[in-house]
Phi, psi and omega in degrees: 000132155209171191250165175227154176221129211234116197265075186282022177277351194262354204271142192266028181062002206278314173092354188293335187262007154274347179277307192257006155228045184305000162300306169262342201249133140218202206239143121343154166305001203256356209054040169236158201282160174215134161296062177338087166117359196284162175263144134303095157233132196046240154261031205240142177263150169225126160232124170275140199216132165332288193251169165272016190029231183271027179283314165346308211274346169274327165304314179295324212254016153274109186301326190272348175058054189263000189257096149283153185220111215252130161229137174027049156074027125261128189275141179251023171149000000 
């Protein structure tokens, strides 16, 4: 199982992980990033997913590094 987690008070608006994952990823009305199906905790989207698809490749492709990437409650990037 794993989770992503997208820490949006730090996120800079830059759009690369909706550029490289437009499946999970877009930008909010606020131009922040958001987790396409996600829970809102606190200010962080969080979703758990069989596979991570290309979240790994978004989380890598974040200049700001607000994208976790969690497999079975170790974070792996």
């Amino acid at each position: 199982m794993f989770k992503l987690v997208v820490e949006r008070d730090d996120c800079t608006s830059c759009g690369s992980c909706e550029d490289v994952c437009p499946e999970l990823f877009e930008l909010d009305e606020g131009s922040i990033a958001h987790i396409i199906g996600s829970e809102r905790v606190d200010n962080n989207d969080e979703l758990e997913t069989e596979d991570e698809k290309c979240g790994v490749d978004a989380a890598e492709s974040c200049p700001v590094m607000i994208i976790h990437v969690y497999e079975d409650g170790v974070e792996i990037l």
